[in-house]
N, C-alpha and C positions, 0 to 999 in steps of 0.2 A: 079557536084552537087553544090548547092548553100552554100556559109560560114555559113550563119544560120546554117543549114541544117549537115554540118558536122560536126562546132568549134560549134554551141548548139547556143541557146537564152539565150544570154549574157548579161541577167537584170542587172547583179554586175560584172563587171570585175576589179579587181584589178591590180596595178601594184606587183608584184609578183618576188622574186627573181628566178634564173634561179636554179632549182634543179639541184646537181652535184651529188649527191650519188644515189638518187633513182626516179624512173619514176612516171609518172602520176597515181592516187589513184582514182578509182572511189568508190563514198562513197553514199549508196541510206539507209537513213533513212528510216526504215517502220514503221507500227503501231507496228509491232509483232516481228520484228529485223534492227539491224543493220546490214550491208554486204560493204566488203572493196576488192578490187581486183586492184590487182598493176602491170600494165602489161608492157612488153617491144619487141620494135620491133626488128622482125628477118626478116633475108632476105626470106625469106619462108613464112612472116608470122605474128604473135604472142605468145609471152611467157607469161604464167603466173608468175611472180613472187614470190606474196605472195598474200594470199586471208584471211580472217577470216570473222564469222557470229558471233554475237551476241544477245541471245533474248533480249527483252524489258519487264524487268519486269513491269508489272504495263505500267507506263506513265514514266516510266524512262529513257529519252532516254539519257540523259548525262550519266549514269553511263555504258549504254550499249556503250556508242562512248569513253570514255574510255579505256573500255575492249576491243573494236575491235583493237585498236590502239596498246595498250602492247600486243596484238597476232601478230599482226602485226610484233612489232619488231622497231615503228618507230614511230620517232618524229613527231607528225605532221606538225610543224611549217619547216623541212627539206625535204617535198617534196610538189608539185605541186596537191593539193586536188580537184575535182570537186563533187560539190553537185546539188540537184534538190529538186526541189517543186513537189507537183502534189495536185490532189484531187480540191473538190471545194475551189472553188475563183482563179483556172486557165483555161484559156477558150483558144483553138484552134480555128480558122476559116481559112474557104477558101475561098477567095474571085476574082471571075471574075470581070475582073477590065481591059479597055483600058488598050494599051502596050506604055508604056515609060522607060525612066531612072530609074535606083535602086535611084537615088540621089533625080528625080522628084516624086518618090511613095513616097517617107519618107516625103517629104514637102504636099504632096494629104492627106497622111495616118495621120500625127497630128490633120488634120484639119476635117477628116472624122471619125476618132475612133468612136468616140461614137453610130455613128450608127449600129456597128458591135460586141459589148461588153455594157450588162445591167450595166454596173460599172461608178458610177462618175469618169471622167476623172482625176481629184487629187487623187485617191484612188487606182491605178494601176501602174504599169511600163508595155509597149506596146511596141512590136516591129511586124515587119515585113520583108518579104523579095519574090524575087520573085523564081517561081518553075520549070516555062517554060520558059526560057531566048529566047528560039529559037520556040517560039510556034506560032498557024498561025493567020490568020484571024483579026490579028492589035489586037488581045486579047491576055491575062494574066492571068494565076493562081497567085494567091498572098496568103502566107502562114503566116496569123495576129494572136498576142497570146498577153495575159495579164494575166498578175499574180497581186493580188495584193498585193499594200505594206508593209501593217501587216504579210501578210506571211510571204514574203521575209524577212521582219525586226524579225521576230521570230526564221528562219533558223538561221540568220546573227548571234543573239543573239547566238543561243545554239552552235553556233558551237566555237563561240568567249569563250564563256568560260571552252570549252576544247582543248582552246586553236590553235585554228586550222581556218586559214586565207584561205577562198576556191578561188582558182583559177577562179571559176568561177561556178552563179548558174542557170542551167537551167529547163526546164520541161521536168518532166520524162518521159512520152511517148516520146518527142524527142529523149532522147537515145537511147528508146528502138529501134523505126526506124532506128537510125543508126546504133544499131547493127545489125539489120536484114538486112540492105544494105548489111553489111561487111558479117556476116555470116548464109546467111537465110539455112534453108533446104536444103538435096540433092535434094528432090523434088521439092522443090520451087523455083530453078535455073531460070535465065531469058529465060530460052531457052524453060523452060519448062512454061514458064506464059505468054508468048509473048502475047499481046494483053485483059488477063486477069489482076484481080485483085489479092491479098492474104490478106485477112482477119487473122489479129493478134488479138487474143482474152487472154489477158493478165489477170486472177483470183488473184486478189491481196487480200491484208487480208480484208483490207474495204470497195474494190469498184474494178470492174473489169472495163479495157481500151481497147476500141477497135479501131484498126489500120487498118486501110484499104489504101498498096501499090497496086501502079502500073505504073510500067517502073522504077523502081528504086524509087520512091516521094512517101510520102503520101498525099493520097487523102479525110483523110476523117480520125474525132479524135473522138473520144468519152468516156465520162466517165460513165458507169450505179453505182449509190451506193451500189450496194450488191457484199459480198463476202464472204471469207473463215468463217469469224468470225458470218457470217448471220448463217450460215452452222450451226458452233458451238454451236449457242443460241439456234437453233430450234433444236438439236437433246436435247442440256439441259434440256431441255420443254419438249420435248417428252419421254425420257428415267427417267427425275425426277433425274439428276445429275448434278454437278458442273460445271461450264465451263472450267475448265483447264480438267477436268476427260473427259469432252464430246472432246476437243481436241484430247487427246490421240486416243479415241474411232475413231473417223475419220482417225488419221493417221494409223491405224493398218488396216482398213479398213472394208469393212460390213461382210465377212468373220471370219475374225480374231476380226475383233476389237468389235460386237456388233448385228449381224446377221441384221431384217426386219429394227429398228430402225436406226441403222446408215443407209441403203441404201433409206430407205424416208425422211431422213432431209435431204441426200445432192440431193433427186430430187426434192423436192419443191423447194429450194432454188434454185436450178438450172434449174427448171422452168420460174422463174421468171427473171432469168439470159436470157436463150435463146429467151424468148418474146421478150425482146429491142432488143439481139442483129438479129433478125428475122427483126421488124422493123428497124431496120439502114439499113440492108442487102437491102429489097424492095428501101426504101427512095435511097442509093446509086443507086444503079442498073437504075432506074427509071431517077432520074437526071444525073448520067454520060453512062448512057446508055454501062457499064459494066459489064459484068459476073465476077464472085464470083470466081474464079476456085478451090480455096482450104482453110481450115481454118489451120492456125498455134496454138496451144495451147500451153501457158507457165504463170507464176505465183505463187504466195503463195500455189496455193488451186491446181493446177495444177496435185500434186504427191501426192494428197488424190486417193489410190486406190478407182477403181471404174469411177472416174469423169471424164477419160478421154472418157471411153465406155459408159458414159452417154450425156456426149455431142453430141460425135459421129452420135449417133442414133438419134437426133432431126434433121439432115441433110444430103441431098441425095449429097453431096461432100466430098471428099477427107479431111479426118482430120488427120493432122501430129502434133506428141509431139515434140515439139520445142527447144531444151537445146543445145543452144550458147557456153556453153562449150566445146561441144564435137570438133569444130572446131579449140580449141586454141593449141599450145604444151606448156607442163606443165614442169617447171626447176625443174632441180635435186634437187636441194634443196628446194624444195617444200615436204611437209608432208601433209598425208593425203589426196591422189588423189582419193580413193572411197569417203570421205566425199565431195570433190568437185564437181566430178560428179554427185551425187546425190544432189545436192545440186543448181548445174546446169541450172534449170528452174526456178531458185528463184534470177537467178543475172543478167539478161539479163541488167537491168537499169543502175546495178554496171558495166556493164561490158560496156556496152555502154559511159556513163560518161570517164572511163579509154579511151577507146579511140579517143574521142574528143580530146584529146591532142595532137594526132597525126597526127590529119586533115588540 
């Protein structure tokens, strides 16, 4: 697989001392928490080290990266941090492109950005790389992303002042790709997709990502804006309660947490979820003239009971719960293995970042 592709989209690398105590941190800021998982390699494998979640109260994300870090147990400035961007103002593309040098695309690619990315050229950081090194017909997959720089320089900022110099920052759905390279489903084995695609449908708090591999690569990124928090507002609305109150109600679920009303705010919202991702599905299918074979589900909003039997049922395919957890072994000295488990489908990105270090 391509360096991109494993060591991430390396907007900001720094030179970085070599960590001697402890291993690679992957650290994925969200709207709704922070999440840190510190993994180390086995010959078998991966260990979890140490993991910690923290909410975000409010808009506080400093004080939640703070507190992830004293759970932690660790300096940040003492090991090897990787962070990401995501959401709008980072753009994926794929781009069919003659086949040349990685050296001759970088010199093609500065000079053609702009017609691949609505962004002033000064206003971004751009990379690319290629996906099919051995692909036929004198053509190329070429896998182009930009983030732009007020972002990057806002991560850069908040992380700077808690102290904490990243290793390196990429885009989140990249991670998450990598970790579904590393540890996709029992069902989503290459043996079992050969010649299919798998649809990663990631429910984040403010916007759900959709991944579409196939043969190991993604083929196809996407961001829709609605998510967990959409969820949250509309049941607010409808039940005439708070939104932290409407939270809860969703996490207990329509059973427990609130009967007719909690299970019609998370299917509207999730109607409007499954429309885009319906059109991606045609739009792909159509242009790479691939079958769908299965959907993966994971995300913030993922382990709102109910949602996964509600997605389910919008599609006549194969839909697996996704928690990248399940595949790691967990150190003796690790507390709290039912909190991580469950917890699970919410760190695909953290967990992915962590192993970028090891690629």
């Amino acid at each position: 697989m391509h360096r991109i592709f494993e060591t991430y989209l390396q907007l900001i690398k720094k030179v970085f001392l070599s960590p001697k105590e402890t291993e690679a941190i992957g650290l994925d800021i969200g709207a709704s928490a922070c999440r840190a998982i510190e993994l180390r390699r086995r010959q078998d494998g991966f260990e979890v080290v140490r993991w910690a979640v923290e909410p975000v109260n409010g808009t506080d994300e400093k004080a939640a990266l703070v507190r992830v870090f004293e759970k932690l147990g660790v300096v940040p400035r003492s090991c090897a941090v990787l962070a990401s961007v995501s959401g709008k103002g980072t753009l994926i593309r794929y781009i069919d492109m003659p086949r040349m040098s990685a050296s001759d695309l970088r010199k093609a690619f500065a000079m053609e950005a702009d017609k691949y990315f609505p962004f002033p050229r000064e206003t971004v950081h751009i990379d690319c790389c290629i996906l099919d090194p051995k692909g036929k017909d004198k053509r190329m997959t070429v896998l182009a992303a930009a983030v732009k720089k007020d972002i990057v320089e806002a991560r850069l900022k908040l992380l700077k002042e808690c102290g904490i110099e990243p290793a390196a920052i990429t885009i989140a759905s990249v991670a998450v790709g990598n970790v579904f390279k590393r540890f996709p489903p029992a069902t989503c084995a290459p043996a079992d997709t050969a010649g299919k695609a798998v649809a990663i449908v990631d429910i984040g708090e403010t916007f759900t990502t959709l991944i579409i591999m196939a043969d190991g690569m993604p083929k196809f990124t996407r961001d829709i804006f609605i998510g967990a928090a959409d969820m949250a507002k509309n049941l607010s609305n409808i039940a005439g309660v708070p939104v932290a109150q409407a939270r809860a109600l969703l996490a207990a679920g329509p059973v427990a947490g609130g009967g007719p009303e909690v299970a019609r705010s998370i299917e509207t919202v999730l109607a409007n979820i499954i429309a885009e991702v319906r059109l991606s599905f045609d739009y792909f299918s159509t242009e790479k003239n691939l079958a769908i074979a299965r959907i993966c589900l994971t995300g913030e909003a993922a382990q709102i009971p109910g949602l996964e039997a509600g997605v389910a049922g919008h599609f006549d395919m194969p839909l697996v719960a996704w928690n990248p957890v399940e595949r790691l072994h967990v150190g003796a000295q690790v507390g709290n293995r039912e909190g991580l488990a469950a917890e699970g489908r919410r760190m695909a990105t953290a967990l992915g970042l962590a192993l970028g270090e090891y690629d």
